[in-house]
Every structure is written in C-alpha cells, then in structure tokens.
C-alpha positions in Angstrom: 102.5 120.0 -85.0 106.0 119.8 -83.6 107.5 122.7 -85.2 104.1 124.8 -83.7 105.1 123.6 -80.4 108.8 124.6 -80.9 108.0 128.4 -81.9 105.5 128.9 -78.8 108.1 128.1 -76.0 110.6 131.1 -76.6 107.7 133.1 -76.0 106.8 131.6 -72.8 110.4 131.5 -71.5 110.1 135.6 -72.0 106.9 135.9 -70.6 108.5 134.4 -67.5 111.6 135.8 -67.2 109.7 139.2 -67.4 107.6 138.2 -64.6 110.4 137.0 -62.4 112.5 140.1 -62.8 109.6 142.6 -62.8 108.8 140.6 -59.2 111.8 140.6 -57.7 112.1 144.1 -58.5 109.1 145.3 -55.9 110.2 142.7 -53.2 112.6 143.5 -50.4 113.8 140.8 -47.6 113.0 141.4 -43.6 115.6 140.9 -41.1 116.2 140.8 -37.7 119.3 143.3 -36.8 120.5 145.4 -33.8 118.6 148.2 -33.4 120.2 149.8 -30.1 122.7 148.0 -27.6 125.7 148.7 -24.9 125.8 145.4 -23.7 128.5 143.9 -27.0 125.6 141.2 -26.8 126.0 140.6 -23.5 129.9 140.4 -23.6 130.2 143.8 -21.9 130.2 143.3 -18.0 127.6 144.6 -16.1 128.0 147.0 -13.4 126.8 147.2 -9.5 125.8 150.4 -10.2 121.6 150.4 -10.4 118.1 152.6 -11.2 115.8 150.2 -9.3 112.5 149.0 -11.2 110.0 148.7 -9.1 105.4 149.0 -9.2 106.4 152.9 -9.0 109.8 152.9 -10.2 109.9 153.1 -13.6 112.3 153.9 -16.7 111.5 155.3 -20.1 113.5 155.2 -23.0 113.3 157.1 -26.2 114.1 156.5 -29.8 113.6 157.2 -33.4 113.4 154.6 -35.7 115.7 154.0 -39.0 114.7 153.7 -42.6 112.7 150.3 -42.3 109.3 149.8 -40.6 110.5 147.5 -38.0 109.1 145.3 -34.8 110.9 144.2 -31.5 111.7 140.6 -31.7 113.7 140.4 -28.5 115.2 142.5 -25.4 118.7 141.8 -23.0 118.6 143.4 -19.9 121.1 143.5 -17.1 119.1 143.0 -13.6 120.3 143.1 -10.0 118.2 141.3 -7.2 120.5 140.9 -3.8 120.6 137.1 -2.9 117.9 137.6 0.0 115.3 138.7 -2.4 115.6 136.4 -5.4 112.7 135.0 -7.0 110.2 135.4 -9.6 109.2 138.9 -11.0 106.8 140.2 -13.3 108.4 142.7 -15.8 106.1 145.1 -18.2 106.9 147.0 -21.6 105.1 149.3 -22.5 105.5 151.2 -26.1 104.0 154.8 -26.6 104.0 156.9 -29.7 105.5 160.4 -29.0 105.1 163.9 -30.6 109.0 164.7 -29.7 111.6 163.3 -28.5 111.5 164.6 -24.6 107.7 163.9 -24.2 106.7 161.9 -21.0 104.4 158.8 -22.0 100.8 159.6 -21.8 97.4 157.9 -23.0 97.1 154.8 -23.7 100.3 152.3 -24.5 100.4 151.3 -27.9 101.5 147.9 -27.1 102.1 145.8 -24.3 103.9 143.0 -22.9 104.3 141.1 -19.6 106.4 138.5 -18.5 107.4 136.5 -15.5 111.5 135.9 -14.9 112.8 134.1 -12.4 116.0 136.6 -10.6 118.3 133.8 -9.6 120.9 136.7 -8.1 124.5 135.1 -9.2 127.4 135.5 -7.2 128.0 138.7 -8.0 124.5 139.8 -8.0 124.0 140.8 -11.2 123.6 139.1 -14.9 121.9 140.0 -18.5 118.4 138.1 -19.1 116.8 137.4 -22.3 113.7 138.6 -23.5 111.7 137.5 -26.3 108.7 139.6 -27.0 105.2 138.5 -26.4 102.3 139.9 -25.8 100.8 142.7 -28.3 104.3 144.2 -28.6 105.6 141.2 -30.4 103.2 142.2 -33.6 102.7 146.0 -33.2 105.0 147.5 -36.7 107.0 151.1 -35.7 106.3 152.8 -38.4 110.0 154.5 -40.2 111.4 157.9 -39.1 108.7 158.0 -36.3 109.7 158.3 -32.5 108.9 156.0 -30.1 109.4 155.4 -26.1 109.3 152.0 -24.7 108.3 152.1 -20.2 109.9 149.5 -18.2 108.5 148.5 -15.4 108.2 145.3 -12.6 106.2 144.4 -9.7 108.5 144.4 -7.0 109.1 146.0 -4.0 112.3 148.4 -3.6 113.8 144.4 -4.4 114.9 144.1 -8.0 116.9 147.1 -10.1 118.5 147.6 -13.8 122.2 148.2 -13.9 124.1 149.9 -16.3 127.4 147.9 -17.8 130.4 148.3 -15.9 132.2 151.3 -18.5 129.1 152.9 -18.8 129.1 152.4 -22.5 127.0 154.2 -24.8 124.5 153.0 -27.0 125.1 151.8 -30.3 123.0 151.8 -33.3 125.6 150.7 -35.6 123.7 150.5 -39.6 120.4 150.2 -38.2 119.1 153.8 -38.6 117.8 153.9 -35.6 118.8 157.2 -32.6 118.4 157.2 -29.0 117.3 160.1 -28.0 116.8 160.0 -24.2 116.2 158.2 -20.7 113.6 159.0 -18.0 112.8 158.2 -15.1 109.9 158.2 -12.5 109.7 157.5 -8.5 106.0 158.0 -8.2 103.9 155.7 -11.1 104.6 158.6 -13.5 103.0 161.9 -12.0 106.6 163.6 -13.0 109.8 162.4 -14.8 113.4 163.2 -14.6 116.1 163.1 -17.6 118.7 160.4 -16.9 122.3 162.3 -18.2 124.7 160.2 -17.2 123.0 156.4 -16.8 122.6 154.2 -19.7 121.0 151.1 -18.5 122.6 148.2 -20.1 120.3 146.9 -22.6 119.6 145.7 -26.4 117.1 145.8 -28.3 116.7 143.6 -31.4 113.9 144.4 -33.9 112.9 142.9 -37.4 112.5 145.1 -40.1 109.7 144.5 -42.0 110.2 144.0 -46.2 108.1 145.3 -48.8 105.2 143.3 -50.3 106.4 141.4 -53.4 104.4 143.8 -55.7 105.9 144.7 -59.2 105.4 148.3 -59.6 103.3 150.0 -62.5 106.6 150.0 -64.8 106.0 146.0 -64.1 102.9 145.2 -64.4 102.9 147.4 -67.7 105.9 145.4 -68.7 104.4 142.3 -68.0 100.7 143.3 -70.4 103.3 143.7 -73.2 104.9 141.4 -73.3 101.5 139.3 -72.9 100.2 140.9 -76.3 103.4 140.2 -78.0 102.7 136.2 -77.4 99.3 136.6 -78.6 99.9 138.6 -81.8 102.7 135.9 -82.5 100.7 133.4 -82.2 98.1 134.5 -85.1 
C-alpha cells in the first residue's frame, strides 16, 4: 500500500506544476502608472497665468490611449480662486469617445464625475488639488489604441480658473503609451471650440491599466488534458 502511494505523487507534483505554469502564462498584473502629467507630481510650480473654468467655460482635452486597457484612478490640477472668492466649487469630468483626434465632444458623455472642492486661495493664489475619481468615470475601462477626450468644467461664476505651471512644461507620457493630442476650449457651453496652441493646463492624470484574465490559453489547457491522461494511464 505504501509503495502505491509513493509512485502516485510524482504524478501529481506534474499535474501541478503544469497547471501553475500554464496559469501564470495567460495572466498579466494591473497597475496604476502616469498616464499624462506637466506638474513633476506636483513639484513643478504653478503659474499665475489662467483659462478660467467656469458653468460656460469649459476645457477639453484629448488623448490616445497606450497599449493596455486602462481606467482613471485619480486627477492633479492646478486651480486659481482670488482670496475674495474662495470657497467651495463643484467641478465635472466628463469623458467622450472620439472619431479623431480634433473632434469637439458631442452626444452623450461616456462617463461622468462630479465633485465638490473647497478653493482655499493660498497666498499666492494658486495650488495643485487632488482628485480621486468617483462617479461612473471611476469604473468606465478606455479601451487600448482608442482616443478619448476628457471636458472640464465647474460651477462658478467668472470666480475660479486652471493655470498652467510656471515653465509652461509639456506634457509627459513617459512609458505609458499614452499621446496627447490636443486642448480646447469653449466660452459659450460648447456651441463652438477653439484649439489651445500654446497653454498646457497643469495637470496629471493617473490611470490603472487593466491585466488580463488569468486564463491559460488553448496551448494550456491542451497541455493540462495531457498531462491528465498521462496520470490516468499510469495509474492502470
């Protein structure tokens, strides 16, 4: 009886080890990286200069997205609001699919998110805030490759604005995948835009790219049925 025992457990220990390594094979880890940022993570100073966001001010940002399906996690943001006016705002993102990348957004946003921020208006008026997503933006996946446009907008008065940082840096993408392809802008709740060529609003955006499921492929699972047989057949 020992000695059957003792012959069966090689067998196992390959069954496994064929499994494991036919598993790992299909599965890939998600992240939460970078995507897009000219703010060095908030090191970069922000400037005086502004775009004001306002109920019919708005902003629009496009981009292409890298290699990985990916969803935004969280948002920095350089705001102004002159001492007189600080207080609590509401701020709105909203994401839109896009044919190209210099379309306007049109229909209906894809995803949405609302938050209230309190503008506290440092001494020198202006400072990065942190966002972390909510809403239905915070589980709505960008699918890879495709191009994507995310609208900015509050629900003040001619009272709160988005700066740009105080070099005007560009945007960086560093190993993310991801491009930015263009800023616009609208004074009148979006019946026309205008391209932004020389204002980069200071801002980051970080996003987690989403991993594959842990599936083993067909080579696997094929892998895995032989190796099956082969315990039975030794086992006759």
């Amino acid at each position: 009886m020992k000695k059957s025992m003792m012959r069966r457990r090689p067998e196992i220990h390959v069954l496994t080890v064929a499994f494991v390594a036919c598993t790992l094979a299909g599965s890939a880890t998600a992240g939460v990286i970078s995507a897009i940022d000219n703010t060095a993570d908030g090191t970069n100073n922000p400037s005086q200069q502004w775009k004001s966001l306002t109920a019919s001010n708005w902003s629009f940002i496009s981009f292409t997205v890298g290699s990985s399906d990916a969803t935004i996690s969280s948002m920095k943001m350089a705001l102004f609001a002159s001492p007189e006016n600080a207080g609590s705002y509401d701020l709105t993102w909203e994401l839109y699919a896009l044919s190209s990348s210099d379309d306007d957004p049109s229909g209906t946003a894809l995803a949405t998110d609302t938050q209230s921020r309190a503008i506290d208006a440092p001494s020198s008026n202006v400072d990065y805030y942190d966002f972390t997503t909510g809403g239905s933006l915070a589980s709505y996946t960008m699918g890879a490759g495709m191009t994507y446009g995310l609208l900015f907008k509050s629900n003040a008065g001619n009272t709160l604005s988005w700066t740009r940082t105080g070099q005007s840096h560009s945007y960086e993408t560093g190993s993310s995948g991801f491009s930015v392809n263009g800023i616009q802008r609208t004074t009148n709740s979006g019946s026309s835009y205008s391209t932004l060529s020389d204002f980069d609003y200071a801002w980051q955006m970080n996003v987690e790219t989403a991993g594959s499921s842990v599936v083993p492929g067909a080579g696997g699972v094929a892998a895995i049925a032989g190796f099956g047989v082969l315990g039975r057949r030794r086992r006759r």
